[in-house]
N, CA, C and O of each residue as an XYZ file, in Angstrom:
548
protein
N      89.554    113.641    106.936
C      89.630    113.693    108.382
C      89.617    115.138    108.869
O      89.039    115.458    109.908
N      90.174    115.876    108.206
C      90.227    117.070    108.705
C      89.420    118.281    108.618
O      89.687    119.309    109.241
N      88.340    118.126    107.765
C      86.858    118.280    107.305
C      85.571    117.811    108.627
O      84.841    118.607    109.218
N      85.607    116.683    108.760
C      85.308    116.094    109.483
C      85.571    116.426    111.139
O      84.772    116.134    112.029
N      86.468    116.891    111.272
C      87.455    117.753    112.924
C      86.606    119.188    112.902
O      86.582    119.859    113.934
N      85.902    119.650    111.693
C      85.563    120.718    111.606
C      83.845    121.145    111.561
O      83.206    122.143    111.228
N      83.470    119.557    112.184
C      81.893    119.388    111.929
C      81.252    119.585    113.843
O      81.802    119.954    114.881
N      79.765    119.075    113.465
C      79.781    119.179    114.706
C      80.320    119.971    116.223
O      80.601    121.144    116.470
N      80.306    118.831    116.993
C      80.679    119.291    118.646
C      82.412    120.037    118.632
O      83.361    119.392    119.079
N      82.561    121.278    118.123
C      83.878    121.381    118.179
C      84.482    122.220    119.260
O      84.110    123.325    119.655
N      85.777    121.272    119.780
C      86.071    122.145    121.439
C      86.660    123.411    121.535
O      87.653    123.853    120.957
N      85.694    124.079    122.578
C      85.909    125.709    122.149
C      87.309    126.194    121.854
O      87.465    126.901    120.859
N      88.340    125.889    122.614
C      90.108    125.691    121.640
C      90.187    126.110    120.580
O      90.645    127.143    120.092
N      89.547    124.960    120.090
C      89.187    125.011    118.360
C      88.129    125.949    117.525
O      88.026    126.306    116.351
N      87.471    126.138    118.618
C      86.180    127.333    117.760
C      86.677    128.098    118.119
O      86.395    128.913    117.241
N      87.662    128.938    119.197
C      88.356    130.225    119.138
C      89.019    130.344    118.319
O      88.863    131.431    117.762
N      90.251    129.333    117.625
C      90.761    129.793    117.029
C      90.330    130.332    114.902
O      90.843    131.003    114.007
N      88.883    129.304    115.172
C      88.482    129.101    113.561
C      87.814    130.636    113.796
O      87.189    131.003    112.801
N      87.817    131.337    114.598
C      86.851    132.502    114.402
C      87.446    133.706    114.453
O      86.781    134.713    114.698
N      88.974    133.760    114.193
C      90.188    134.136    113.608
C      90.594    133.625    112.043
O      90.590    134.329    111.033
N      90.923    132.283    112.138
C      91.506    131.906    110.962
C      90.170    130.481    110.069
O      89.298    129.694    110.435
N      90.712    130.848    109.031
C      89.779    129.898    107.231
C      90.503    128.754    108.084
O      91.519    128.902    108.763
N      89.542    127.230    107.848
C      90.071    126.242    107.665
C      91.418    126.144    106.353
O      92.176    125.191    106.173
N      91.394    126.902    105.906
C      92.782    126.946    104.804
C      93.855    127.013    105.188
O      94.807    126.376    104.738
N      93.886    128.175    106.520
C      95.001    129.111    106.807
C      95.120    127.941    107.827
O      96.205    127.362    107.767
N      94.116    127.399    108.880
C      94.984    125.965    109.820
C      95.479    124.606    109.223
O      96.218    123.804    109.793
N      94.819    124.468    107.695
C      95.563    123.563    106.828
C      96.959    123.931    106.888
O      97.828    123.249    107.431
N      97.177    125.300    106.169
C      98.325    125.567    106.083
C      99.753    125.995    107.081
O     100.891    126.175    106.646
N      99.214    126.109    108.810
C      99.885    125.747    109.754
C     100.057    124.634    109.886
O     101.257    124.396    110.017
N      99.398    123.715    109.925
C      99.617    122.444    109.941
C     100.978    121.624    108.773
O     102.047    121.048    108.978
N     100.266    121.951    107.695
C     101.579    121.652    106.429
C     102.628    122.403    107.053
O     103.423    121.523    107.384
N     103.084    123.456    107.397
C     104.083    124.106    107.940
C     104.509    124.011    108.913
O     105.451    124.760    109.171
N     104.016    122.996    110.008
C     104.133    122.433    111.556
C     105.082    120.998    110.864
O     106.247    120.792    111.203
N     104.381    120.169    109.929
C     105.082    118.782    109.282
C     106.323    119.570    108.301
O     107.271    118.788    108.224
N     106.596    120.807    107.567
C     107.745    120.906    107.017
C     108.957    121.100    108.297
O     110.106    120.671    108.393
N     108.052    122.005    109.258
C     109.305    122.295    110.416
C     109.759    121.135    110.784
O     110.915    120.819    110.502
N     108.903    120.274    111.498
C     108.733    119.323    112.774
C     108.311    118.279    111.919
O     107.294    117.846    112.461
N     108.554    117.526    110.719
C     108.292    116.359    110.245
C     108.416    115.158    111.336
O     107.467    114.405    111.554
N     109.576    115.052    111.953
C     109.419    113.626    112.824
C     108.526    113.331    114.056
O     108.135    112.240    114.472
N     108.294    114.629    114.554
C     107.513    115.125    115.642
C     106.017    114.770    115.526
O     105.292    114.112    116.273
N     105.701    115.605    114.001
C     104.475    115.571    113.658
C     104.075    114.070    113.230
O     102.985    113.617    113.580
N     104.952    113.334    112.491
C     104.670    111.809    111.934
C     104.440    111.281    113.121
O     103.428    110.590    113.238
N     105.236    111.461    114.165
C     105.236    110.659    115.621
C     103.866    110.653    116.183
O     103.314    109.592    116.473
N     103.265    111.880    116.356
C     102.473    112.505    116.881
C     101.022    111.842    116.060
O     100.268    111.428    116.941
N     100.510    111.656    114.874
C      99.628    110.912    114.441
C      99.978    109.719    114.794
O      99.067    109.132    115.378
N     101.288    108.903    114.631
C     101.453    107.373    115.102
C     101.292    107.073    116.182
O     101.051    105.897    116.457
N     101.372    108.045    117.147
C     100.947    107.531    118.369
C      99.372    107.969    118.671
O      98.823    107.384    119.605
N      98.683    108.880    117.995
C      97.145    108.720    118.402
C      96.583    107.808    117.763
O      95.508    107.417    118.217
N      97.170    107.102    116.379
C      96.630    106.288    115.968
C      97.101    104.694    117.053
O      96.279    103.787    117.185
N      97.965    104.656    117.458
C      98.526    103.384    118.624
C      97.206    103.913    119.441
O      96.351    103.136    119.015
N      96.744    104.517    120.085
C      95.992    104.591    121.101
C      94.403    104.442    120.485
O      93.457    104.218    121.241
N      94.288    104.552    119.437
C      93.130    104.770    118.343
C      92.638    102.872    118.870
O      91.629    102.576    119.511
N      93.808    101.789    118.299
C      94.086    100.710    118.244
C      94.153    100.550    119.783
O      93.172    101.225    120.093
N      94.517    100.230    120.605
C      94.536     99.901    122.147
C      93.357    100.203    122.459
O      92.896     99.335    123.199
N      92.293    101.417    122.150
C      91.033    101.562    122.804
C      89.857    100.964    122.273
O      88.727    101.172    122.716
N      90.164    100.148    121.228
C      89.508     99.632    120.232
C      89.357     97.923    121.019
O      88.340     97.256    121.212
N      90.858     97.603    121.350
C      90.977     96.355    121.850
C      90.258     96.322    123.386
O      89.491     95.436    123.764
N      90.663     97.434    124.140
C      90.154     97.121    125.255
C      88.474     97.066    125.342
O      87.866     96.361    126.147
N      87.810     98.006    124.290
C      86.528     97.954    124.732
C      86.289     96.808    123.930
O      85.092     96.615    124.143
N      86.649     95.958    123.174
C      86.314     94.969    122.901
C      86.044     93.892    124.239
O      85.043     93.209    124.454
N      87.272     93.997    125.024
C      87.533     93.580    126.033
C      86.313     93.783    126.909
O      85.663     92.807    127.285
N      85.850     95.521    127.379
C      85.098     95.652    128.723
C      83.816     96.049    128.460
O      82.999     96.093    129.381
N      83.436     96.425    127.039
C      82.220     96.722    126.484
C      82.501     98.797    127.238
O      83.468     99.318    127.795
N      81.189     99.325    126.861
C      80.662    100.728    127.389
C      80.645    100.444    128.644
O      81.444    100.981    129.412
N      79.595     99.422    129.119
C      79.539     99.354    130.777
C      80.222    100.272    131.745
O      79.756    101.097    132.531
N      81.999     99.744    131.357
C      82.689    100.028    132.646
C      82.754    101.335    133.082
O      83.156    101.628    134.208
N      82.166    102.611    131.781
C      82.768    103.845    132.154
C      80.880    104.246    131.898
O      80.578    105.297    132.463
N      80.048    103.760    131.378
C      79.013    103.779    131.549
C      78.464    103.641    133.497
O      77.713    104.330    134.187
N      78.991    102.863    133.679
C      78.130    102.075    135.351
C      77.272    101.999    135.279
O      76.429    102.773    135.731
N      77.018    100.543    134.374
C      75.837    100.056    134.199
C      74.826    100.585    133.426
O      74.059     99.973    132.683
N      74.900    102.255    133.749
C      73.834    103.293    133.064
C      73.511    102.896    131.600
O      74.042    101.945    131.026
N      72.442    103.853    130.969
C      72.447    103.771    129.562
C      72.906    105.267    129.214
O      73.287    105.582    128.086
N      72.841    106.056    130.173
C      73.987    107.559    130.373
C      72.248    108.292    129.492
O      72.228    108.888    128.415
N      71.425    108.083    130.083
C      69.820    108.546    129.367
C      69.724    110.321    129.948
O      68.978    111.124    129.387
N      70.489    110.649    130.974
C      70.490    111.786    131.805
C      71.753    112.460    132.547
O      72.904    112.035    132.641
N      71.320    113.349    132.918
C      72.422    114.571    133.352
C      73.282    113.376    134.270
O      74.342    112.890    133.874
N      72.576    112.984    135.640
C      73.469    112.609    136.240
C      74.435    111.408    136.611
O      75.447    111.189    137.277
N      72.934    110.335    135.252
C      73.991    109.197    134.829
C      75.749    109.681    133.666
O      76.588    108.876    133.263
N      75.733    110.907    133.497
C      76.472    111.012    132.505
C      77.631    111.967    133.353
O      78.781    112.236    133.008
N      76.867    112.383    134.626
C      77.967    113.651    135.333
C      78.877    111.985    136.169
O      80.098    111.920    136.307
N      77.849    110.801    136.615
C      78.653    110.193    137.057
C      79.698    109.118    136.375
O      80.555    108.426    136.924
N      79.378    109.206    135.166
C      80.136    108.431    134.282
C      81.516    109.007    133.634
O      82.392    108.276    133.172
N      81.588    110.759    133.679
C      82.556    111.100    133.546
C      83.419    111.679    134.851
O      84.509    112.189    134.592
N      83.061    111.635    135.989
C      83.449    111.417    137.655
C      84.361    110.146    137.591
O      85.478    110.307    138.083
N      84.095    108.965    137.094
C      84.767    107.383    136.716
C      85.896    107.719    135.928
O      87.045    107.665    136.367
N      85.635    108.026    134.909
C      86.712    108.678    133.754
C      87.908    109.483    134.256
O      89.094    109.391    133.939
N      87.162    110.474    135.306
C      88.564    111.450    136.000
C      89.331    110.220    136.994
O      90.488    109.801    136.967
N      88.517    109.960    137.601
C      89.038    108.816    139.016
C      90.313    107.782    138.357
O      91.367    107.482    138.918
N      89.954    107.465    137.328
C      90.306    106.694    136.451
C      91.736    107.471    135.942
O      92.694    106.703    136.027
N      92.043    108.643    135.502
C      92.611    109.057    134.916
C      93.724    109.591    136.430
O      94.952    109.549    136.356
N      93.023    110.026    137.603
C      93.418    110.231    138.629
C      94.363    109.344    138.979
O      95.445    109.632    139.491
N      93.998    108.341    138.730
C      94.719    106.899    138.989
C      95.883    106.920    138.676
O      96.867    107.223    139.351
N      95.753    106.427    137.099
C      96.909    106.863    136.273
C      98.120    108.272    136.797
O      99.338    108.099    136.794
N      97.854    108.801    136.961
C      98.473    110.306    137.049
C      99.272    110.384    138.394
O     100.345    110.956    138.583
N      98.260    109.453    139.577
C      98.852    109.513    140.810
C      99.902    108.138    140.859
O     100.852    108.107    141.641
N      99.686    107.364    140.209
C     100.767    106.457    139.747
C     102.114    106.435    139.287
O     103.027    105.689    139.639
N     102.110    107.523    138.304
C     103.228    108.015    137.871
C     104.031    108.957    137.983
O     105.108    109.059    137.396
N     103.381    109.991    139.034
C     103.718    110.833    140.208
C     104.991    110.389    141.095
O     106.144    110.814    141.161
N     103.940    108.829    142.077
C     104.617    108.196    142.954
C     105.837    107.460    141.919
O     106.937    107.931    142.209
N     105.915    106.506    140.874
C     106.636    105.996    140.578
C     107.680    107.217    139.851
O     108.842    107.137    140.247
N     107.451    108.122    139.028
C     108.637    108.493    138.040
C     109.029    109.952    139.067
O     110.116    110.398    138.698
N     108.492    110.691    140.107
C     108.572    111.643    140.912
C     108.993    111.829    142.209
O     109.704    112.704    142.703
N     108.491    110.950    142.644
C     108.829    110.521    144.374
C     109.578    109.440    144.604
O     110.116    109.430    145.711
N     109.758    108.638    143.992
C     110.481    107.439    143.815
C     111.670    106.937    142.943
O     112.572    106.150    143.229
N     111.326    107.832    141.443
C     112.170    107.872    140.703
C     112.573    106.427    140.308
O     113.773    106.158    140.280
N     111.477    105.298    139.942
C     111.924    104.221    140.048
C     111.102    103.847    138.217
O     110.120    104.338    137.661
N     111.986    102.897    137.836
C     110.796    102.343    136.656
C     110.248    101.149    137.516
O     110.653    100.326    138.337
N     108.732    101.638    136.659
C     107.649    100.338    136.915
C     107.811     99.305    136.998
O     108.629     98.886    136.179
N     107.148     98.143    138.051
C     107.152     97.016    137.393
C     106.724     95.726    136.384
O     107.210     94.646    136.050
N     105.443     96.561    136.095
C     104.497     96.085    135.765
C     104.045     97.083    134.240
O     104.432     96.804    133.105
N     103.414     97.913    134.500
C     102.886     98.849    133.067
C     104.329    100.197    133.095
O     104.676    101.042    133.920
N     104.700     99.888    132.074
C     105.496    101.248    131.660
C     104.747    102.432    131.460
O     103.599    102.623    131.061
N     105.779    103.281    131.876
C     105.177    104.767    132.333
C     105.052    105.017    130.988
O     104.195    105.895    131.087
N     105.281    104.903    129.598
C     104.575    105.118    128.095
C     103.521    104.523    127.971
O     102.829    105.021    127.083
N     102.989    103.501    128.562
C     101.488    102.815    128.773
C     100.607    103.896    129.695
O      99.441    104.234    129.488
N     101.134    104.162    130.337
C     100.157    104.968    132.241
C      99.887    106.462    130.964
O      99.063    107.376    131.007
N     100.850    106.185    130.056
C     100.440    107.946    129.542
C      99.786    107.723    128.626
O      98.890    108.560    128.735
N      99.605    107.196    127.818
C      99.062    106.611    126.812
C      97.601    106.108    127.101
O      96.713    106.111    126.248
N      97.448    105.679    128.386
C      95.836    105.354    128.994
C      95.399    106.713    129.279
O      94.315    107.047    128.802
N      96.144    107.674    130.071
C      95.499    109.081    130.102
C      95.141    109.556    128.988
O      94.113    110.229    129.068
N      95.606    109.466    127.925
C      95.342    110.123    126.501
C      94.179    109.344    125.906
O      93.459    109.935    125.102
N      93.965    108.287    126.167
C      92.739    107.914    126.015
C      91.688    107.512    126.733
O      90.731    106.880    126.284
N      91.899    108.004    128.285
C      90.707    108.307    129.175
C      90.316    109.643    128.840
O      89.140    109.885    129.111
N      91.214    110.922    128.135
C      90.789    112.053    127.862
C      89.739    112.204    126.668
O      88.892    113.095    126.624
N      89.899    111.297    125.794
C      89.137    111.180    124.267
C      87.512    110.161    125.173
O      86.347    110.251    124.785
N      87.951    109.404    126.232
C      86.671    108.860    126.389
C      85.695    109.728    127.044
O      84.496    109.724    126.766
N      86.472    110.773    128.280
C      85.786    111.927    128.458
C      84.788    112.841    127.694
O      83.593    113.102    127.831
N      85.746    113.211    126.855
C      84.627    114.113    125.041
C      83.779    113.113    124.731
O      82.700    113.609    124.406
N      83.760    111.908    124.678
C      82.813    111.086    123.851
C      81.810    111.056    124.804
O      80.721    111.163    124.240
N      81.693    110.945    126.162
C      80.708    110.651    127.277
C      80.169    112.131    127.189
O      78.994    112.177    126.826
N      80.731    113.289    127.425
C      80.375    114.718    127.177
C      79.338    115.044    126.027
O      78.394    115.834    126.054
N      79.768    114.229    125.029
C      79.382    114.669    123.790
C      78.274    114.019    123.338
O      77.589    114.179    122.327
N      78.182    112.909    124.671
C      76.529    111.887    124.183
C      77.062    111.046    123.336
O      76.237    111.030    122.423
N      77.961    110.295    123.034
C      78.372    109.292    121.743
C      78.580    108.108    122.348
O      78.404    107.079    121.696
N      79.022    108.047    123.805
C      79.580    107.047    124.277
C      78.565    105.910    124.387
O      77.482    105.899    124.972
N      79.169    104.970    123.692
C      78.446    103.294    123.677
C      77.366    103.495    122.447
O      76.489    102.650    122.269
N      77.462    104.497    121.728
C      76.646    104.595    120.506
C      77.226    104.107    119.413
O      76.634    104.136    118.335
C-alpha cells in the first residue's frame, strides 16, 4: 500500500515533502508516529478503512451518476461541474454541523455528528478521484 501512495497522481503535500525526504526516511516517520501514537495511529487506519466500507456500500446504492450528473465527466466542464456537486455536497455536511454542534449546541436527530464527519472525509477522497479522472472507472 504504501508503494502504491507513491505512484502516479501524487498530491503536491506529498511531492513536497518526497523531494526532501527517501520513501525510507517517511517509512520510518511513520513507524515512529505508531511507536509514539500507537492508539491514535491504529484508530486512524480503522477509521479510513470504516469509510473505505460505507463508500463502497453507498455507491453500490447510487452508482457514479449522482456525483457524475448524468455526465460521462468526457471534459473540463462536465468534471469542473461534478466536483462543484462534491463541494455543495460537502457544504452541506459542514453547514449542518455548524448549525447543530455550534449554534445550537444540540445532538442530532437523525445522523450523528461522527456520520456528518465521516461523509466529509469521504466526499474529500471522491473529490481526488473526480480530479484525477478515475471516477466511475
Amino acid at each position: 500500500a504504501f508503494e502504491n501512495a507513491l505512484k502516479g497522481n501524487i498530491p503536491s503535500a506529498l511531492r513536497r515533502v518526497l523531494e526532501t525526504k527517501t520513501p525510507e526516511q517517511v517509512q520510518e516517520i511513520i513507524a515512529n508516529m505508531y511507536k509514539e501514537y500507537p492508539i491514535m495511529m491504529k484508530e486512524f487506519l480503522r477509521i479510513l478503512n470504516q469509510m473505505y466500507i460505507v463508500f463502497a456500500l453507498k455507491q453500490n446504492d447510487y452508482g457514479p451518476g449522482n456525483i457524475a450528473l448524468g455526465t460521462q465527466l468526457k471534459n473540463q466542464n462536465e468534471i469542473n461541474a461534478a466536483r462543484k456537486a462534491v463541494l455543495v455536497r460537502t457544504q452541506d455536511k459542514i453547514n449542518r454541523m455548524v448549525n447543530l454542534d455550534l449554534l445550537k449546541n444540540t445532538e442530532p436527530a437523525n445522523e450523528s455528528l461522527a456520520d456528518s464527519w465521516e461523509d466529509t472525509g469521504v466526499y474529500s477522497v471522491i473529490a481526488q478521484l473526480v480530479i484525477r479522472g478515475v471516477w466511475g472507472k
